[in-house]
VMD Tcl script that draws the C-alpha trace (Angstrom):
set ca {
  {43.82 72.11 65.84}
  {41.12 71.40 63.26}
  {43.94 71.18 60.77}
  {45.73 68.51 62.47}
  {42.56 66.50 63.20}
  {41.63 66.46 59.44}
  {44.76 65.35 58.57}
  {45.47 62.75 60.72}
  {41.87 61.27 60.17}
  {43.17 61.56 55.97}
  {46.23 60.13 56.56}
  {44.96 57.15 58.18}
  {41.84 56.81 55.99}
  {44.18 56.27 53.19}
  {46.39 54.20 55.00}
  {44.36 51.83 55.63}
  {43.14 51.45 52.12}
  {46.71 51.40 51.00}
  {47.58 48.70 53.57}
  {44.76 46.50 51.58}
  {46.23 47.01 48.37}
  {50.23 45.99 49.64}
  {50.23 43.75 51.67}
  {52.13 41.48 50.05}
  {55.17 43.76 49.29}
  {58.57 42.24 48.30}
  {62.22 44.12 48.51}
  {61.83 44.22 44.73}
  {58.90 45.57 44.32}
  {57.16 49.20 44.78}
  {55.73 49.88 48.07}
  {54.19 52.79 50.44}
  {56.03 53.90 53.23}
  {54.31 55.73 55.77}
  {56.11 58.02 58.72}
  {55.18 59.91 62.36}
  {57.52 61.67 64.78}
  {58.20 64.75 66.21}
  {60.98 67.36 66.59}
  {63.33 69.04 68.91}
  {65.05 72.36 68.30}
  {68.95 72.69 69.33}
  {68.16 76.31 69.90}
  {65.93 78.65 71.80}
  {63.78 80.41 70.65}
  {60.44 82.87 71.85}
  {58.71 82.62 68.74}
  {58.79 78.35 68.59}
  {54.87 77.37 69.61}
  {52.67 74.17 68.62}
  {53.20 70.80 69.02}
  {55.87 69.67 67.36}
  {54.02 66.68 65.06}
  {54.90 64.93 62.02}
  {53.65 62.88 59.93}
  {53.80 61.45 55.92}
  {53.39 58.73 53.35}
  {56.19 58.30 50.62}
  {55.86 55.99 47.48}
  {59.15 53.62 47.30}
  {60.00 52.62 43.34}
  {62.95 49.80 43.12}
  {65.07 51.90 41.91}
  {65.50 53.99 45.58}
  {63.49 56.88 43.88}
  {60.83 58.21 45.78}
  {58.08 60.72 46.52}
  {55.65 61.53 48.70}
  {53.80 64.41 51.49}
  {54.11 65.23 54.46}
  {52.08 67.52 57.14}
  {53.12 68.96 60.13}
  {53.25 71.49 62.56}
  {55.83 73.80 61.69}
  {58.46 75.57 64.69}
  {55.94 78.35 64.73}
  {52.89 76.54 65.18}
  {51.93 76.94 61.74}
  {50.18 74.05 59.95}
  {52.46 73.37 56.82}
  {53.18 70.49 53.82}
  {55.83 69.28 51.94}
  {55.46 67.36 48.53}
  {58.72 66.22 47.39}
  {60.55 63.75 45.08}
  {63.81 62.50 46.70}
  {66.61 59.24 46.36}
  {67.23 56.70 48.96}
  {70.94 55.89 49.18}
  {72.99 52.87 50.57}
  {76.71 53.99 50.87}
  {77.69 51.03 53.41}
  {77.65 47.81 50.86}
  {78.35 45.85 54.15}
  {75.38 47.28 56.30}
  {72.30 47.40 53.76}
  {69.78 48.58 56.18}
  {71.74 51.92 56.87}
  {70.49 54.56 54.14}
  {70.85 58.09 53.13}
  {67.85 59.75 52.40}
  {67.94 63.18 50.67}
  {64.72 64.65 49.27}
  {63.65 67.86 47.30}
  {60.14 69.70 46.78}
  {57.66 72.40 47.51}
  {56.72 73.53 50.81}
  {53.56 75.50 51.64}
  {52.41 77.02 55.15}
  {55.24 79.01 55.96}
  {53.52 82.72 56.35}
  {54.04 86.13 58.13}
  {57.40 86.84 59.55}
  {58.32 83.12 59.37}
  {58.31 82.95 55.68}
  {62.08 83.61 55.20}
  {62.80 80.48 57.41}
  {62.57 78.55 53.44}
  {65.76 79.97 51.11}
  {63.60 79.88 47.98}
  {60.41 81.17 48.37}
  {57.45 83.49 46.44}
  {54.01 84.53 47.50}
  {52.81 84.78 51.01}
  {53.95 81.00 52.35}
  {55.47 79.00 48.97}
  {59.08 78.00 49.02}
  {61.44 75.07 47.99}
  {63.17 72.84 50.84}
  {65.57 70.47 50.54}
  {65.74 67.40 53.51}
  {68.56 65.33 54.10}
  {68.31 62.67 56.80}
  {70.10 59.41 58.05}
  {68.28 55.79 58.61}
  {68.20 52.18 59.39}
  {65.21 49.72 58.36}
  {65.14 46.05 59.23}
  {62.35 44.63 57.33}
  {59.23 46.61 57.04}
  {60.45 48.80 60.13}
  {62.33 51.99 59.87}
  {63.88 54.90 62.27}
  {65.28 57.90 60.98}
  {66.81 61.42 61.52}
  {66.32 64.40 59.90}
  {68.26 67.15 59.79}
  {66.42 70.63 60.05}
  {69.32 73.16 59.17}
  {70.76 74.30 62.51}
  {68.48 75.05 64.19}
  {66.44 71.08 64.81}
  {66.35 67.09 64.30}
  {62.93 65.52 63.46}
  {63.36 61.93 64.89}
  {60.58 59.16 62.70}
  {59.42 55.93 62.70}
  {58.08 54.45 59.68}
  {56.41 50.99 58.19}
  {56.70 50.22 54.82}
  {53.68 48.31 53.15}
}
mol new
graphics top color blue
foreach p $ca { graphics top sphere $p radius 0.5 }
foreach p [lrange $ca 0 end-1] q [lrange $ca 1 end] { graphics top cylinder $p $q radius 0.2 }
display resetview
């Protein structure tokens, strides 16, 4: 629990700043992007605990690159982070604000007997993740859906500044 307070009270510490800095933000320019939702499982399962919470701040470049972290409660009630790089995607030419979102990185908090829920993975709770998810923004508001393997869907809401 002392986890989660921390990071919510750095998440919107730096928010805030960050909202200063952009908030004047253009479609062609650069811009933060920050995220908060929660999870459902499609399965059962004993070991599942926690609240399922979300939350993360990405870093948009014009070219649909993007990176950023993310913290959350994992399915076991672990406390657990994500730093990836990923590309934003726009397959429908006619609907613009539907987008493809696929990202790539490191995740850490993973431990115990829950560590082979990642792939890829070394030492006690390291491993490599890979998050595909579907979208829609209109303007600075976006909703999206992630896809957790089988087994979940993480539903978000984000604001980009």
């Amino acid at each position: 629990m002392l986890q989660l307070v921390f990071f919510l009270m750095l998440l919107l510490g730096g928010c805030g700043a960050l909202a200063q800095q952009a908030s004047n933000t253009s479609a062609n320019e650069s811009h933060w992007y920050l995220q908060a939702g929660a999870y459902v499982h499609l399965d059962h399962n004993d070991d599942y605990s926690g609240a399922p919470l979300f939350g993360s701040i990405e870093h948009h470049r014009t070219n649909n690159w993007f990176g950023g972290l993310s913290a959350f409660n994992n399915s076991y009630g672990q406390f657990t982070q994500y730093l990836y790089l990923g590309k934003k995607l726009h397959p429908w030419n006619s609907h613009p604000e539907f987008r493809i979102k696929l990202s790539a990185g490191v995740a850490h908090g993973y431990r115990g007997e829950h560590h082979d829920t990642l792939p890829i993975r070394w030492g006690g709770s390291w491993g490599l993740a890979v998050v595909p998810a579907i979208g829609y923004q209109k303007d600075r508001v976006g909703y999206d859906v992630v896809i957790l393997k089988a087994s979940g869907l993480l539903f978000l809401v984000g604001y980009e500044f």
